[in-house]
SESEMAR-159786 format. One record per residue (C-alpha): residue number from 1; y, z, x; residue in one letter. Coordinates in steps of 0.5 Angstrom, whole numbers, plus 2048, in hexadecimal, padded with zeros to 3 digits. Layout:
BEGIN
+-----+-------+-----+------+------+
! pos ! north !  up ! east ! code !
+-----+-------+-----+------+------+
! NUM !     Y !   Z !    X !    A !
...
+-----+-------+-----+------+------+
END
This chain:
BEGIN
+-----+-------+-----+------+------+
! pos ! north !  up ! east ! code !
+-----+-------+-----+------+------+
!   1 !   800 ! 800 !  800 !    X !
!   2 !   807 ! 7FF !  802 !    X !
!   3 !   808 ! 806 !  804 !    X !
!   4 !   803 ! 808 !  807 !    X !
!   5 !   802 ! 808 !  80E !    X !
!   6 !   7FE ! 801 !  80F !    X !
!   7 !   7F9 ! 802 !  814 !    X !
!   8 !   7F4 ! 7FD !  819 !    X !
!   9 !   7EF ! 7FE !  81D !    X !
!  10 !   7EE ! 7F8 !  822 !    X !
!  11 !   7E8 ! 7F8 !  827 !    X !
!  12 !   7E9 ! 7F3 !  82D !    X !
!  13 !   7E3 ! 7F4 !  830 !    X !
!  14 !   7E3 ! 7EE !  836 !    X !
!  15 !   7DB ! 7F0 !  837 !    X !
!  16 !   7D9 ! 7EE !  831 !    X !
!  17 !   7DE ! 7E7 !  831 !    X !
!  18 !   7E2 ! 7E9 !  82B !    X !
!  19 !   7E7 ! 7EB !  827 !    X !
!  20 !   7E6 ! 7F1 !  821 !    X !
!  21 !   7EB ! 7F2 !  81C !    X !
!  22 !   7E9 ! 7F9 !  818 !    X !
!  23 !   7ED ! 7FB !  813 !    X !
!  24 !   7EE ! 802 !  812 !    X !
!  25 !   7F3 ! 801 !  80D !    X !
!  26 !   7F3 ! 804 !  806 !    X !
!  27 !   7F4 ! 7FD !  802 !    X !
!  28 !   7F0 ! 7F6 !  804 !    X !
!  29 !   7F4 ! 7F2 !  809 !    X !
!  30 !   7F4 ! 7EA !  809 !    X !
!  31 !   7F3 ! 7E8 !  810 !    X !
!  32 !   7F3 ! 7E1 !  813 !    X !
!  33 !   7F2 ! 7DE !  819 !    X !
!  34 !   7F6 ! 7D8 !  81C !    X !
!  35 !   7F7 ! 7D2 !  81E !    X !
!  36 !   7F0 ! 7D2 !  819 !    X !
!  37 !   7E9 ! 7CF !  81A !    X !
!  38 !   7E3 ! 7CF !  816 !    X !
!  39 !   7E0 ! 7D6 !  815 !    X !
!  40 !   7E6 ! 7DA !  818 !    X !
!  41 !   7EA ! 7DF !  812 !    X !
!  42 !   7EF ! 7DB !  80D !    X !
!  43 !   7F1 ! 7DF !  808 !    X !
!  44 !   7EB ! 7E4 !  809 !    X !
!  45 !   7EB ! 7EB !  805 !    X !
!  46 !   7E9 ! 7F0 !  809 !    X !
!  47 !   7E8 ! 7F7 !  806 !    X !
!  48 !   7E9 ! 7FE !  809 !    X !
!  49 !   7E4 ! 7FF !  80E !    X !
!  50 !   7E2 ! 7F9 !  80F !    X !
!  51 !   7E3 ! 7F3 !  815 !    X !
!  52 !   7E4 ! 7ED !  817 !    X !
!  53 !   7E1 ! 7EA !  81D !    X !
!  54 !   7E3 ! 7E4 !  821 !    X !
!  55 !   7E0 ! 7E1 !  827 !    X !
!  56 !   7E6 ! 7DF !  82C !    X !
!  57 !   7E8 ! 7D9 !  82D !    X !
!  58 !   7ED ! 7D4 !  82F !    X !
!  59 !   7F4 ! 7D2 !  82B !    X !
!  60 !   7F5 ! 7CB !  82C !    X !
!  61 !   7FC ! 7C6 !  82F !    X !
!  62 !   7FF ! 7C8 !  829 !    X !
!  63 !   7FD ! 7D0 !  829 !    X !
!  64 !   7FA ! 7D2 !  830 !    X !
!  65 !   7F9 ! 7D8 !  82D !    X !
!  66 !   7F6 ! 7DC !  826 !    X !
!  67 !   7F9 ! 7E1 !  822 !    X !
!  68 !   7F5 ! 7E5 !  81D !    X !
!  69 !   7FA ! 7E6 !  818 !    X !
!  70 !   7F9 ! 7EB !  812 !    X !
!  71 !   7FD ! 7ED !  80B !    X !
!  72 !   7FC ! 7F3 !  807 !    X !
!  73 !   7FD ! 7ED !  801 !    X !
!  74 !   7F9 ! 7E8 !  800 !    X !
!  75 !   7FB ! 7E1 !  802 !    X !
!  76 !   801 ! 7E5 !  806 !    X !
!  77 !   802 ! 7E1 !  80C !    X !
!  78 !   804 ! 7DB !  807 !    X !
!  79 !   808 ! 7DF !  802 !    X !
!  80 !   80C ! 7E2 !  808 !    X !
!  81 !   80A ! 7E8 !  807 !    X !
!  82 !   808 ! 7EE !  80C !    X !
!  83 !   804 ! 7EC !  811 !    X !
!  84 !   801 ! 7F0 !  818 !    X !
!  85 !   7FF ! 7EA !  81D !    X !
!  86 !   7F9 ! 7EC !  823 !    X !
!  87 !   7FA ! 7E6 !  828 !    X !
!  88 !   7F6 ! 7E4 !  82E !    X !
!  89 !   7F5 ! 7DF !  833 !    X !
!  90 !   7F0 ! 7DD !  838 !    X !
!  91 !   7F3 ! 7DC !  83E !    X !
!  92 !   7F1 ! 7D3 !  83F !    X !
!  93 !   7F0 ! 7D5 !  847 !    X !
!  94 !   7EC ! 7DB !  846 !    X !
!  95 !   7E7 ! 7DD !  840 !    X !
!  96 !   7E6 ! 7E3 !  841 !    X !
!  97 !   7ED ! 7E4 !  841 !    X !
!  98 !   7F1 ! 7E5 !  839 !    X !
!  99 !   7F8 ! 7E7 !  839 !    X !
! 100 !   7F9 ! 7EC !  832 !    X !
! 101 !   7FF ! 7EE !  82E !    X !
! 102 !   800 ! 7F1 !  826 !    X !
! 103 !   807 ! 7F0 !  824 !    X !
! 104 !   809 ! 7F2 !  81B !    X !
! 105 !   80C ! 7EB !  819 !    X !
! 106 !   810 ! 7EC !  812 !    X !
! 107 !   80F ! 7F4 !  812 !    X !
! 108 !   812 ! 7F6 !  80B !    X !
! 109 !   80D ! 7FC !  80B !    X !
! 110 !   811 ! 802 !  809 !    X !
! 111 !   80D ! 806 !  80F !    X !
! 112 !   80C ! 803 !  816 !    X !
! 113 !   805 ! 7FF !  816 !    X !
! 114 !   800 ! 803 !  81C !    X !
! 115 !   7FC ! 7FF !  821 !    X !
! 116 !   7F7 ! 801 !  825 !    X !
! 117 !   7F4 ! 7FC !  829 !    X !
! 118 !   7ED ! 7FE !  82D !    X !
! 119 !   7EC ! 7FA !  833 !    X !
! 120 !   7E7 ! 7FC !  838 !    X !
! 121 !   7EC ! 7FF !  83D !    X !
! 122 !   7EF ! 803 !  837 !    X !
! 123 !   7F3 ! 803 !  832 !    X !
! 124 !   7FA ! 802 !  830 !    X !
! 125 !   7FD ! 805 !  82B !    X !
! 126 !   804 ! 803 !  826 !    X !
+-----+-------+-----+------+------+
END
């Protein structure tokens, strides 16, 4: 809900090669992920508790990287609403290199959305 603290679990976990996304909200979170492709998150609910899993890939020219985009309202990325983007890239020169960075994109939440982003080195907090 609007003023509730909206709270998302990411796991970025390098030894399993992908990306997690678990929801620790009180509400379903719509997520994306662009640019899009077959079998990745396109407007896909994901309920309290749950989670998204996507392997890491390679953006294109256009994109070099992938953003995993989620909204606590469904279709919210094309309705210009509220959305938290977790976006990754693999190093082009070294693949066991990805670069990360979460940042909130239109917040009109009335309390500051919480990050917590799990890597293997530790986690970070915002």
């Amino acid at each position: 809900m609007v003023g509730q603290v909206l709270a998302l679990s990411t796991l970025v976990a390098l030894v399993q090669a992908k990306a997690i996304v678990t929801n620790r909200c009180e509400q379903t979170v719509y997520t994306w992920s662009v640019p899009g492709k077959s079998g990745v998150a396109d407007n896909l609910p994901i309920a309290t508790d749950k989670r998204y899993e996507e392997p890491w890939r390679y953006g294109n020219s256009v994109n070099p990287g992938i953003s995993i985009k989620m909204s606590p309202v469904e279709d919210g990325i094309n309705k210009g609403k509220s959305e938290i983007d977790l976006q990754y890239a693999v190093d082009p020169s070294d693949a066991d290199k990805i670069w990360i960075t979460l940042s909130k994109f239109r917040p009109t939440f009335t309390q500051l959305p919480q990050f917590v982003l799990y890597t293997c080195h530790g986690s970070y907090k915002t």
